[in-house]
N, C-alpha and C positions, 0 to 999 in steps of 0.2 A: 374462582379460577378453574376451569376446566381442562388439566392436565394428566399426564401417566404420570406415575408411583415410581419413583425410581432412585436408587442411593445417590448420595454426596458422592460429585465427581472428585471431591479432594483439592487442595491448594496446589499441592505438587512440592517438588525439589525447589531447593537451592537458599541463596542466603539475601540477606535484606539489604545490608549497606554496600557500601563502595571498598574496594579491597586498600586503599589508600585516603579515605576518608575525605577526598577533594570533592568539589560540586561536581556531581552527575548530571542532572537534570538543565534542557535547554535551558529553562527559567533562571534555573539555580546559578549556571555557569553565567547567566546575562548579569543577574544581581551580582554575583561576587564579583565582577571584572568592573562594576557599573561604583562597586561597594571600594574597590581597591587592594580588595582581598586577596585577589590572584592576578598573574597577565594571562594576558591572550599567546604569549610566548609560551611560557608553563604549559598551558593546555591543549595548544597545536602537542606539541613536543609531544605530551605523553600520547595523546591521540594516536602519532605517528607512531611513536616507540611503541603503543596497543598495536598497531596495524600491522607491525614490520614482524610483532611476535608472531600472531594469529594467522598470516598467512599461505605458511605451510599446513595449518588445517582447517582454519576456517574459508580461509579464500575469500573475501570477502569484495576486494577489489580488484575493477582490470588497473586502473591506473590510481597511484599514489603523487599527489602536487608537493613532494617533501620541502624543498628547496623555494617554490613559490607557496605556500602556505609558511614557510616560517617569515618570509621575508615580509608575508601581508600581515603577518602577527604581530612582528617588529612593528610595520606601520600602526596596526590599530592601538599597539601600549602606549604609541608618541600621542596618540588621537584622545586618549582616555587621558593620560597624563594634563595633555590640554584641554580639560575641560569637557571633551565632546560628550555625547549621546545619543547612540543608538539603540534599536529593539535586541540587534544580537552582532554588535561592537565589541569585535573580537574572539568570539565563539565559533568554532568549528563545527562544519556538519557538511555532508555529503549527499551528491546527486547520481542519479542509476546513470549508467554509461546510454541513455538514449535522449541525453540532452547537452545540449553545445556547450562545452567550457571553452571559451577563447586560448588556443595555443594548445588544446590537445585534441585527439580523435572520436569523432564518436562513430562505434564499432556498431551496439545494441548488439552484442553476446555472435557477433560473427566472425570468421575468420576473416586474414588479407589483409591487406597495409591501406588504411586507413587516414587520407592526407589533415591535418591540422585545421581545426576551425578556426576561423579568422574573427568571428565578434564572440559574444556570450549568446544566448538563447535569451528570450526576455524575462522568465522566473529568475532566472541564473543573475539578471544584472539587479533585477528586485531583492535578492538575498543580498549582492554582492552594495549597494545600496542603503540595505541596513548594519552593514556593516560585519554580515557572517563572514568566515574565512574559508572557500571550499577545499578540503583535505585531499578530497578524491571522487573518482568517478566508482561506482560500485558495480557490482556483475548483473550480469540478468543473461537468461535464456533468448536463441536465438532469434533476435525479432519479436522478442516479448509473446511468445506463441503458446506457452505450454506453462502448469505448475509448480515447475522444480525449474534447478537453476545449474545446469549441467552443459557442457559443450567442448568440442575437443579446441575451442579458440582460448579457453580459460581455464580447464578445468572443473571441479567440483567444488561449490558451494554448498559449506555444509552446515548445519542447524548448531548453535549454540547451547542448547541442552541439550543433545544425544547427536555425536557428530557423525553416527553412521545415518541420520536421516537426512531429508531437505529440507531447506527452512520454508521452500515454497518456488513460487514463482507468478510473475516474470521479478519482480524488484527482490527476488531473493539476496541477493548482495547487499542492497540497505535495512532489513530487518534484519540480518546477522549482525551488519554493520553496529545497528543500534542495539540488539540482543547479547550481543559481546563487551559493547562498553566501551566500543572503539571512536564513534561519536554518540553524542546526547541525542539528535536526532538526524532524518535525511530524508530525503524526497524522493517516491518510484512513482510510476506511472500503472492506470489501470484502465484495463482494455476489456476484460472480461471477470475481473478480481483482482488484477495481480498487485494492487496494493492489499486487500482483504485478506486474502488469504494467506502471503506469506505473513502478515498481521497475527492471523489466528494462530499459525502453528511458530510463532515466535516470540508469544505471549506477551503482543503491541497493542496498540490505537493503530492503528489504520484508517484514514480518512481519506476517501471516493468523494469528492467533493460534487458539487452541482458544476454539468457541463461549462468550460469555458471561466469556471471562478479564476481558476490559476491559467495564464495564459498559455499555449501551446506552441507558440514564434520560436525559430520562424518558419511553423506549419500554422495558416488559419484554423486549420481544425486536424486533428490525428487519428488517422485510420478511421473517415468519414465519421469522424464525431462521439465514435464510441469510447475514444481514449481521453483520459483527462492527468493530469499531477496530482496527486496528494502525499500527505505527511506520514512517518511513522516514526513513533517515538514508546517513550514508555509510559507517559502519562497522558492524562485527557490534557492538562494545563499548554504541554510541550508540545501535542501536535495541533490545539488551537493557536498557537504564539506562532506557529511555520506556518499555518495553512492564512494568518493574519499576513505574516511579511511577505508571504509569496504570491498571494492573491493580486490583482489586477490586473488588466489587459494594454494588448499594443494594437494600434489604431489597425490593423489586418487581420483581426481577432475575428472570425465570424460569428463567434459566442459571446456575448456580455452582458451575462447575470448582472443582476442590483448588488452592491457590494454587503454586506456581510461585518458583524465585531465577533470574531469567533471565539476570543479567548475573553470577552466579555461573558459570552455565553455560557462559557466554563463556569465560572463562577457565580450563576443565576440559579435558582432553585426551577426544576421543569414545572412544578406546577404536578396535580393527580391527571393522569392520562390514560387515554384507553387504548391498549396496546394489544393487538394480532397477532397469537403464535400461531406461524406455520410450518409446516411441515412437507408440503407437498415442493417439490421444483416443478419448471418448468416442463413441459411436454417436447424430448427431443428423441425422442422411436427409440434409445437404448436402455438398459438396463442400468438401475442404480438402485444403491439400497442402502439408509442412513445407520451408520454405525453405534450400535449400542452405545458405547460411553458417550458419542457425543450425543446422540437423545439425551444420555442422563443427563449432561453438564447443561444442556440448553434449558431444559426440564428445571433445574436447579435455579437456572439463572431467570427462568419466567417466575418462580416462587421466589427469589428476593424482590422483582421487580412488586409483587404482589405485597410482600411485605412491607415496602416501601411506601404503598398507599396506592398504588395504580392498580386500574381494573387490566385482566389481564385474562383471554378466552382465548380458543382456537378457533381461527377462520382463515382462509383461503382466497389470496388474489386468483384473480380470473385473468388468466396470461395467454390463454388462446393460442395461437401457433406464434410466440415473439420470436421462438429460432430462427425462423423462415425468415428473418430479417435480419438477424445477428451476420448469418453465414456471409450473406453478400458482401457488406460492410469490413467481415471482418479478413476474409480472404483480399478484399479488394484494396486495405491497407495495408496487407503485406505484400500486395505486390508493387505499390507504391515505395516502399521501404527499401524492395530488392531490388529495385532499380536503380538504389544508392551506391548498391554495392563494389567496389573493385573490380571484384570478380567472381562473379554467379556460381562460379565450377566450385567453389567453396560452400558453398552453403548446401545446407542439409536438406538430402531427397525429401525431409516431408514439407521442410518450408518451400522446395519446388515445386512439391504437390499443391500445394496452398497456391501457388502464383497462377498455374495452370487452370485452379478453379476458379479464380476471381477472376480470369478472364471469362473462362464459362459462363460466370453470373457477373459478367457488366455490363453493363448499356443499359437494356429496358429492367432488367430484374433489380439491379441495382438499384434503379433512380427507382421503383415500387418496391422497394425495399426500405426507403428513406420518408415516399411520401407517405406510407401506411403507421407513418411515427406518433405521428397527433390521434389516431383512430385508438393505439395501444395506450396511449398515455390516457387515455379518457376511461378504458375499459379496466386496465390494472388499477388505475388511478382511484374507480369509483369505489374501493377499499376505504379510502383517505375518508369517507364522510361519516362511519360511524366511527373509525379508529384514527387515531393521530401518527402513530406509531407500529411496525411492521418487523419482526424479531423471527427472526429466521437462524439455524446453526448456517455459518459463515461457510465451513465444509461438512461434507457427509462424512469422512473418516479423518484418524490422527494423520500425521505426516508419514507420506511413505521413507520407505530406503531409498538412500541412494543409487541411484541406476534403476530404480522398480520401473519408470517411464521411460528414460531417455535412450533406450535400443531398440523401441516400439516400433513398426511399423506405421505410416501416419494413418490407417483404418483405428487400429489397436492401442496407438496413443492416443486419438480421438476417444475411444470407448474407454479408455482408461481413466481419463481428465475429465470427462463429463460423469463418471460415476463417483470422483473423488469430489469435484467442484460442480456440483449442480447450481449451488444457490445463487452465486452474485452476481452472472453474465449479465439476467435481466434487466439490470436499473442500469448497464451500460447505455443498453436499447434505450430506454427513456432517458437518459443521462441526469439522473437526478441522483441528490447522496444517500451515501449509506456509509457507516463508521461501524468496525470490526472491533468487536472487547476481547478483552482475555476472558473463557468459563471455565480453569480451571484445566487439570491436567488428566490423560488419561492413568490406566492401572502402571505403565511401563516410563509415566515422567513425560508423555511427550503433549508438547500444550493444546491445549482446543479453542477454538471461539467462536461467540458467538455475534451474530450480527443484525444493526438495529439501521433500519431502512426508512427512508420517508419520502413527502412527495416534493414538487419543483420547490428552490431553493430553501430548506426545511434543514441546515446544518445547524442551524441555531438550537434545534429543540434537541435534535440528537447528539448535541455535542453538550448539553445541560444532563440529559437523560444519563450519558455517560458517564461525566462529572459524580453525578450520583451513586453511579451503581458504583464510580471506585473508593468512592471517601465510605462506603459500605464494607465493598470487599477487598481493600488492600492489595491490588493486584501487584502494587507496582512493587512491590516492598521485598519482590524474588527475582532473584537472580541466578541465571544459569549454574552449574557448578564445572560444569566440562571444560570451561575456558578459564576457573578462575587462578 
């Protein structure tokens, strides 16, 4: 293994069990509700009573279902009582506020009054189908734009192990959510990382799924393809068993992957693999520079993977100019998004900035923006033949402070965000997955990760891969202390 020298980035803070000894874990809380052991009343309840504590500092959510999550709890204990069974029959978990819950608003982290969804979203009726209970809609940054989770429509969202940080963003709200213990797991969306990375710095599973796995209804595709759903939770088990239930398509799907047993894959051995540390991001004309502890921590985590029995070297995708096709796509979905809005005069100069530029790059730049997709996926891709697997740090630095981004200017939050989050935009561009580990904490407690990338529909090896590395490194076994 051809790597730099560098210390143990450390396990980090905090404590291993549940402060009330109840099941934590998605899994856990299916088995005991499935076992008898507990209701789905019980653990809605404490859910909310976590929620109602936490949100004068953690902020976790725009909206709270207290009164219809207890009354769908009631229902599902009559359902367990009679015999039924579901994947997650009775179990609570939470969705980012950019996805339709029937009878509330979806905002996506903006100001303005917000009229009532009249159906579910189609992942939303697949949870609600197996029988999850949604507790709440969680927070996210304006339009899903940036990596922290800040706005004057919500307030501050703040990290679960060091509350003057961010937990991330855009799905900052559901990785605090699950970071805190408030639910077992929840679903955000990722445009350019924003399930990965607030993943990394809230020491989750983060799963980026393969374009179109989890349906996007009712948008055929979201923010011209670059956005998908994925899971985050605290185990590999927990966000395979989500990204399991929430997986399939509705017949205006423009994406539909081959389906997938993800929580199978969990529990399958990966087999010796030849795994690509890199190092280098992509080519976007600014300045970035990767953060000593997270070198070490990734460094760290290329030597367990080594230890493990995999071959494991440094080498370099060939990404060529992928930005040059990010940009269009990705201005050009938030101008689709503002046109949702209320009222415009609310929203943030830089997300106006954004609307003004995807008009500038629509029409021709656009559509060669999208058709140059298969040309990237062949040239990144040709990586995939002597390596199975692609191990990149998830971000270039720990979490910042709160407000470090969100006063920026949108030049300066630009330069800011690409020098924090270089790594995971890319596999947007080719819409293939990639799953975000915990590597361990920096010197100051605050969590890092690392991120293990592959090619079209390829969640099966990396969700094995992962499996491994945590029945290894016990990630899951810490928990925050700021909130306990």
């Amino acid at each position: 293994m051809s790597v730099d020298e560098s210390r143990d980035s450390g396990t980090g803070p905090g404590r291993a069990a549940s402060p009330d000894g109840a099941p934590e874990g998605l899994a856990d809380q299916a088995r005991a509700l499935a076992e008898g052991r507990v209701t789905s009343t019980a653990l809605v309840r404490r859910s909310l009573e976590r929620i109602e504590a936490t949100q004068p500092t953690v902020n976790a959510f725009r909206r709270v279902r207290a009164e219809a999550a207890l009354a769908e709890a009631a229902a599902a204990d009559r359902r367990l009582a009679a015999g039924e069974r579901l994947p997650l029959l009775g179990v609570p978990v939470a969705v980012k506020d950019d996805t339709d819950v029937a009878g509330e608003p979806t905002a996506f982290g903006c100001a303005g009054q917000f009229p009532p969804k009249e159906h579910d979203a189609e992942v939303v009726r697949r949870l609600r189908a197996a029988g999850a209970v949604i507790v709440g809609k969680t927070n996210a940054c304006e339009l899903g734009q940036w990596p922290f989770t800040e706005g004057p429509a919500f307030g501050d969202t703040r990290n679960p192990w060091n509350l003057d940080h961010t937990p991330g963003g855009s799905s900052g709200g559901s990785a605090a959510a699950v970071a805190a213990g408030l639910v077992p797991a929840a679903l955000g969306t990722d445009g350019a990382g924003s399930v990965r990375i607030p993943a990394a710095w809230s020491h989750l599973i983060g799963i980026k799924p393969q374009r179109g796995r989890i349906s996007t209804w009712p948008d055929a595709e979201a923010f011209q393809g670059i956005t998908g759903i994925g899971p985050l939770a605290r185990t590999v088990e927990d966000a395979a068993l989500l990204l399991d239930v929430a997986s399939g398509n509705h017949a205006g799907d423009l994406h539909r992957p081959p389906a997938i047993a993800a929580r199978e894959a969990a529990g399958r051995d990966p087999g010796r693999l030849r795994i690509a540390l890199s190092w280098k991001p992509a080519l976007t004309f600014t300045r970035k520079q990767l953060h000593p502890e997270v070198r070490a921590a990734v460094t760290e985590m290329a030597r367990t993977l080594a230890r493990l029995g995999h071959f494991v070297e440094e080498a370099e995708p060939d990404y060529g100019l992928v930005g040059l096709s990010f940009v269009p796509r990705a201005t050009a979905g938030v101008g689709e998004w503002a046109a949702r809005v209320p009222d415009p005069r609310l929203l943030d100069p830089r997300t106006r900035e954004s609307v003004r530029m995807g008009r500038l790059l629509g029409g021709p730049v656009l559509r060669h923006a999208r058709a140059v997709e298969r040309r990237q996926q062949r040239r990144i891709g040709a990586l995939f033949g002597p390596y199975d697997v692609l191990l990149t740090p998830t971000t270039a630095t720990p979490p910042p402070r709160i407000g470090t981004l969100a006063k920026l200017s949108g030049w300066r939050t630009d330069q800011a965000m690409i020098a924090a989050c270089p790594y995971a935009w890319p596999w947007n561009v080719l819409g293939w997955p990639g799953v975000s580990v915990p590597a361990g904490f920096s010197t100051d407690g605050l969590p890092l990760g690392a991120q293990l990338l592959g090619p079209a529909h390829g969640e099966p090896r990396l969700i094995s891969l992962a499996a491994q590395l945590q029945d290894d490194l016990r990630w899951q076994e810490r928990r925050p202390a700021a909130v306990a």
